[in-house]
C-alpha positions in Angstrom: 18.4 -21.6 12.8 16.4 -19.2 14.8 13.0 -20.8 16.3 10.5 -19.6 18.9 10.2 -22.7 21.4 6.3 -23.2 20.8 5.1 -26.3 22.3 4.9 -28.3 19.2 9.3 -28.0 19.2 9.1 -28.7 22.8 7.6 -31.5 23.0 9.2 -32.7 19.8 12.8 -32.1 21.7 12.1 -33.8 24.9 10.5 -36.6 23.5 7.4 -36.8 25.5 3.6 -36.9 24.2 2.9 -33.4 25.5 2.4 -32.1 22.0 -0.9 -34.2 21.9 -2.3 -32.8 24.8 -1.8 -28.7 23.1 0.3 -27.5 20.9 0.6 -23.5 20.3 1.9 -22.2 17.0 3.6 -18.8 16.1 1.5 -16.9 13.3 3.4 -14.2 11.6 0.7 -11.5 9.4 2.1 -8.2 8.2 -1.0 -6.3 8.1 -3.1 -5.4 10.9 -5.8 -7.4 12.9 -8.5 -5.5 10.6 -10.3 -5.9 7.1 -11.5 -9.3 5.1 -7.9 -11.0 5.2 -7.6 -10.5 9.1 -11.3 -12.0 8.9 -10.3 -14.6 7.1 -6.9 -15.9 9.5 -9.4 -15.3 12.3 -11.4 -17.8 10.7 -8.7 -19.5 9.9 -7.4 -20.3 13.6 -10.7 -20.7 15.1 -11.3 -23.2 12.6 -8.2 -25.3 13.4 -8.6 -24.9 17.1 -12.4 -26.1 16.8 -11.3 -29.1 14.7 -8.6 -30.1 17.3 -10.9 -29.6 20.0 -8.5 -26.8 21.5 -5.7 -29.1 21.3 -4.0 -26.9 18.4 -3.9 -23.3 18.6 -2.4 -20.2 17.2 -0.6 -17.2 18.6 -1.2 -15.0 16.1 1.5 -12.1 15.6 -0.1 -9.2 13.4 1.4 -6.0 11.9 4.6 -7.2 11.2 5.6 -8.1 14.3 7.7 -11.0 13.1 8.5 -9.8 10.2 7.7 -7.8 7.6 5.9 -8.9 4.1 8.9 -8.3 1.9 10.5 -11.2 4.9 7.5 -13.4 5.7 9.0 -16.0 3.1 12.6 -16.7 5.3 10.7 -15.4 8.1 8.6 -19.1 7.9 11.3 -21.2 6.2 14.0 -19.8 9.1 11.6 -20.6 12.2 10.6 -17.1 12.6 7.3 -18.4 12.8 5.9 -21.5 12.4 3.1 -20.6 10.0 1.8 -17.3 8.3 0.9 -15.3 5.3 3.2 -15.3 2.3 2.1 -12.3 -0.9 4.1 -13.9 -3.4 4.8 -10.4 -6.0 7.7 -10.4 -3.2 9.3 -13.6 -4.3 8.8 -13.5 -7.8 11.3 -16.5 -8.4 10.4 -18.6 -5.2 7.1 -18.7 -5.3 7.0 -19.0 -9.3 4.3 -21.7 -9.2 2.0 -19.3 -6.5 2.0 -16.4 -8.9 0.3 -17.9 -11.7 -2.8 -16.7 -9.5 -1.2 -13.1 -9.8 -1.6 -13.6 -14.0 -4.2 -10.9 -15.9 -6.2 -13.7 -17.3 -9.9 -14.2 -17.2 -10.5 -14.8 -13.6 -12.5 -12.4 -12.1 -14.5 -14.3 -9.6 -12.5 -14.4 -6.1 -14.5 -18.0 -5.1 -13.6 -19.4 -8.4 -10.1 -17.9 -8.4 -9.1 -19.1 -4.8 -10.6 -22.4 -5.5 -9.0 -23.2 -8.3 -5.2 -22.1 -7.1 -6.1 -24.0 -3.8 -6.5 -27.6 -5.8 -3.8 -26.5 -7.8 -1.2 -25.8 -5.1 -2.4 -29.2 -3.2 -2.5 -31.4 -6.0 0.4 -30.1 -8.5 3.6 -32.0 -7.5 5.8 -29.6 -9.4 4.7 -26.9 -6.6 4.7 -29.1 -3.7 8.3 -29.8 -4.2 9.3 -26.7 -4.9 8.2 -25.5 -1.8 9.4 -28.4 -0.1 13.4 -27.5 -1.0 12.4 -23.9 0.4 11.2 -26.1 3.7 7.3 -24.4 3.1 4.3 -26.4 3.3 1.4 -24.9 1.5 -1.8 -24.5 3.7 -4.7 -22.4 2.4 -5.3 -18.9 0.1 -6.6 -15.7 0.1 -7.5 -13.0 -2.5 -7.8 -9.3 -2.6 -10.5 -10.3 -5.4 -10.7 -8.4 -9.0 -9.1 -5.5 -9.8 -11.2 -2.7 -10.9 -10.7 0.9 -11.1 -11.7 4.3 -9.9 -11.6 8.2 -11.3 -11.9 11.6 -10.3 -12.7 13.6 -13.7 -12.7 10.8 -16.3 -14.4 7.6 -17.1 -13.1 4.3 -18.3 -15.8 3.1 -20.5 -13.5 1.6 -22.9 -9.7 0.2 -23.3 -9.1 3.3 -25.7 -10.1 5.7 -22.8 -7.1 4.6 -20.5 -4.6 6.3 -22.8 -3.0 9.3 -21.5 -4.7 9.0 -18.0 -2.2 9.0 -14.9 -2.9 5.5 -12.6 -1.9 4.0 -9.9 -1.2 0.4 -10.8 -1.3 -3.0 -9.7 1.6 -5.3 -10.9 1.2 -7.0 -13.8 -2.4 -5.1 -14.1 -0.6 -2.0 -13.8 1.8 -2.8 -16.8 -0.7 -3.4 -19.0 -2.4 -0.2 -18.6 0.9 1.1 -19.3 0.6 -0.9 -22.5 -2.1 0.8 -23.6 -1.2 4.3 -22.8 -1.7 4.8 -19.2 1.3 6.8 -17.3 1.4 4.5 -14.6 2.7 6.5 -10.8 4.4 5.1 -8.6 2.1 4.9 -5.1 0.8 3.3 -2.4 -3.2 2.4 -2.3 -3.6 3.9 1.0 -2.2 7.6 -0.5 -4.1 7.4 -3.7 -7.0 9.5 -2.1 -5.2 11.8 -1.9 -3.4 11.5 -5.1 -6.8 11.8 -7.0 -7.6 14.7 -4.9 -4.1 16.6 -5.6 -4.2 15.5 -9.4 -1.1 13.6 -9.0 -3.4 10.5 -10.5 -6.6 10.3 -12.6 -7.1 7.1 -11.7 -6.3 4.6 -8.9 -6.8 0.5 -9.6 -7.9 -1.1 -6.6 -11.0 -3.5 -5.0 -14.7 -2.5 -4.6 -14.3 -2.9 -0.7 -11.4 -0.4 -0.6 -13.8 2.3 -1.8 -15.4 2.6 1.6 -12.5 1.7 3.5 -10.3 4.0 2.3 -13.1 6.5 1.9 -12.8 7.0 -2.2 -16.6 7.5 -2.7 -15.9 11.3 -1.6 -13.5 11.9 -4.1 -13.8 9.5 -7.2 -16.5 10.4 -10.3 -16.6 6.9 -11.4 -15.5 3.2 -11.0 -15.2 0.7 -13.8 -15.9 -2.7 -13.2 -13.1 -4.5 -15.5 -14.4 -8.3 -14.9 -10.6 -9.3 -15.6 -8.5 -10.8 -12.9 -7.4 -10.8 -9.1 -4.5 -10.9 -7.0 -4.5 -14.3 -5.4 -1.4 -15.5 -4.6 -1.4 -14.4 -1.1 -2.1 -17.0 1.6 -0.9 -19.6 4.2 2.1 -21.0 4.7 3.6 -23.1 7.2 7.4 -24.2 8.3 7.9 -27.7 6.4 10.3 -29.2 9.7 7.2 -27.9 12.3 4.8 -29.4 10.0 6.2 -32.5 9.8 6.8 -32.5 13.2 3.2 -32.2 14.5 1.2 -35.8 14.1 -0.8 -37.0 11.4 -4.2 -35.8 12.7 -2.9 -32.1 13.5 -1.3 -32.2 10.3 -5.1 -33.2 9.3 -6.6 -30.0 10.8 -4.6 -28.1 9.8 -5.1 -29.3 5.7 -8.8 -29.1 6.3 -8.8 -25.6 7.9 -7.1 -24.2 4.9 -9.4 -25.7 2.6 -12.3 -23.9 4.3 -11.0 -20.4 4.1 -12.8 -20.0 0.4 -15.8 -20.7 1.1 -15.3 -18.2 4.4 -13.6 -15.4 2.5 -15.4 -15.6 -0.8 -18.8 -14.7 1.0 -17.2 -12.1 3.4 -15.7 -10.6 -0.3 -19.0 -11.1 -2.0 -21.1 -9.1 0.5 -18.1 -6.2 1.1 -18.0 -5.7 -2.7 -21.4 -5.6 -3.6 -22.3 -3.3 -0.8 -19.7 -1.0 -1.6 -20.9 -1.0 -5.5 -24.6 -0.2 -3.8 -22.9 2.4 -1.8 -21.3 4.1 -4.8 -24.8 4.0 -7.0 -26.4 5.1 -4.2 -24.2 8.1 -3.9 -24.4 9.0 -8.0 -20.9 8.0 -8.7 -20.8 6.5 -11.9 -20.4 2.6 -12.2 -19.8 1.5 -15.5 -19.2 -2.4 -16.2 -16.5 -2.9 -19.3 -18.0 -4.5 -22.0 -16.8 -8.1 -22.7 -15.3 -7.1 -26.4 -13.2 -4.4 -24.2 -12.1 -7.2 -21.4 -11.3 -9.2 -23.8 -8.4 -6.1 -25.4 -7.3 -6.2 -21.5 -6.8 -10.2 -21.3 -5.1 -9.9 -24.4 -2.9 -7.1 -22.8 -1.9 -9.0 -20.5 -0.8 -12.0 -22.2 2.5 -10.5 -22.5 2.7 -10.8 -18.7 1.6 -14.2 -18.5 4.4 -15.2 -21.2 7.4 -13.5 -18.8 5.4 -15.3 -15.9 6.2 -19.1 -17.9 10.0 -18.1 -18.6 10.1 -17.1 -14.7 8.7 -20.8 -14.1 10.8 -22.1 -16.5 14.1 -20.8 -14.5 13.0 -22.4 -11.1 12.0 -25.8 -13.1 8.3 -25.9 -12.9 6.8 -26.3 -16.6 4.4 -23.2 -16.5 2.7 -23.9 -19.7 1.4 -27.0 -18.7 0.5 -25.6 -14.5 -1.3 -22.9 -16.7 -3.7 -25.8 -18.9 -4.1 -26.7 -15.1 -5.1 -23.8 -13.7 -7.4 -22.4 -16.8 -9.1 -25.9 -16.3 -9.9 -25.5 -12.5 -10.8 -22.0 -13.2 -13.6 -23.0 -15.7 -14.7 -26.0 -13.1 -15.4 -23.7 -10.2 -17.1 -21.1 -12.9 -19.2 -24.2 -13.9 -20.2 -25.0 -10.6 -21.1 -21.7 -9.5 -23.1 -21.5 -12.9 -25.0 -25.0 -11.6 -25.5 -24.9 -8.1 -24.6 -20.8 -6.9 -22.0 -20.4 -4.1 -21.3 -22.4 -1.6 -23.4 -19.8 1.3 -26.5 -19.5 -1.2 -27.0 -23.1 -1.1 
């Protein structure tokens, strides 16, 4: 098995306590050292390393430098790394469980959303052992938050307006567009600027922080706030043998770093997105917010998605249509508690 000699493996080899004094882990991240996820493993290290006093650390490895994100899942089983991010739409069968956070259900809010698969992946033992016979150890999750969509030359005011229109697509998001007439295309995010702008697409589904990123706000006539669902099964993961190598209190850190990235991403999320829906108004592009009667025709769409997702679950031996009960249940917790006491950084 290939494995980069950090100082946790060293120390764990030669039998000495040198592993309490520092130990330095290998983080493998396919994208670059840039934008709210980057933020959000930044956070995450610093976080560990200011728990542990300096006495854990990460050597964090970014643009696919270890591997790529179609490997990252043998990549931190193997020893490649000892830790780093999984996207789960890569490993549709292996990370089953992790891709009910994927689903187009009614989970719009990325707070909410990555709290509630966070307690689900810490608490469900179906998951934890899952991942343990594919020697992972779950640590902490991300989200790209909602999907929504922009236009150049039409409008998505309703679920009937998406027939005929040519869009780029998002998974399971993507195929229910499809469903209801959209001809999906086959693209990247990062090139749909200039599909819009060629006419190759009408439409492009994407994140409200993109806009600005990616510069769509010179090219797009309107964006449609779906309030639908995210992609959130993207996060930290960690070598199971490293893990449980490292003593009970890094192994402590570690646990409570991850459960802080939320709160840390859902606020860098919350002010991104809302400034970039600001920045569109601002600039006249049309922002039109789907009615709920119409969200509703889209959750319903993509029940079709979340049925294949339970017979996927069903083949790796997790019982999806109870880890989905679950998942709704946390899901309308965190929406509670937003509803009660606001987010976590308003408080």
């Amino acid at each position: 098995m290939t494995k980069f000699l950090t100082t946790a493996a060293l120390a764990l080899a030669l039998g000495t306590g040198a592993a309490a004094a520092q130990t330095t882990l290998f983080f493998g991240e396919a994208g670059p050292n840039r934008g709210a996820r980057a933020d959000a493993i930044n956070f995450f290290a610093d976080e560990v390393e200011r728990l542990s006093k300096g006495d854990l650390t990460f050597d964090i490895q970014w643009g696919g430098a270890l591997f790529k994100a179609e490997a990252a899942k043998s990549g931190i089983a193997d020893g490649v790394a000892d830790a780093g991010t999984i996207i789960a739409v890569y490993f549709p069968q292996e990370m089953a469980g992790y891709g009910i956070a994927d689903l187009p259900i009614n989970n719009p809010d990325p707070w909410v959303g990555m709290k509630a698969t966070d307690e689900l992946m810490r608490s469900n033992e179906q998951i934890q052992q899952n991942l343990a016979d594919q020697n992972l150890v779950y640590i902490g999750t991300f989200t790209t938050s909602q999907i929504n969509v922009g236009c150049k030359g039409a409008t998505i005011d309703s679920v009937d307006d998406i027939a005929g229109l040519k869009v780029r697509g998002v998974g399971a998001y993507g195929q229910a567009f499809a469903d209801q007439g959209a001809n999906l295309v086959s693209m990247s995010i990062y090139d749909a600027y200039q599909g819009m702008d060629s006419g190759l697409i009408d439409c492009s589904q994407g994140y409200s922080y993109v806009v600005p990123a990616l510069q769509w706000q010179e090219i797009i006539d309107s964006y449609t706030i779906l309030n639908w669902g995210q992609v959130g099964a993207l996060g930290v993961f960690m070598n199971k043998d490293v893990f449980d190598g490292l003593s009970e209190e890094e192994q402590t850190w570690l646990m409570e770093a991850g459960r802080a990235i939320p709160d840390e991403l859902g606020e860098i999320l919350s002010v991104e997105n809302d400034a970039a829906v600001q920045m569109m108004r601002d600039q006249g592009i049309e922002v039109v917010e789907l009615p709920e009667a119409e969200r509703e025709k889209l959750v319903e769409a993509g029940s079709t998605y979340v049925d294949q997702w339970q017979q996927t679950a069903a083949n790796v031996g997790i019982d999806g249509e109870t880890l989905m009960s679950e998942y709704q249940s946390l899901i309308d917790q965190y929406t509670q508690e937003v509803e009660d006491q606001g987010y976590p950084w308003t408080r």
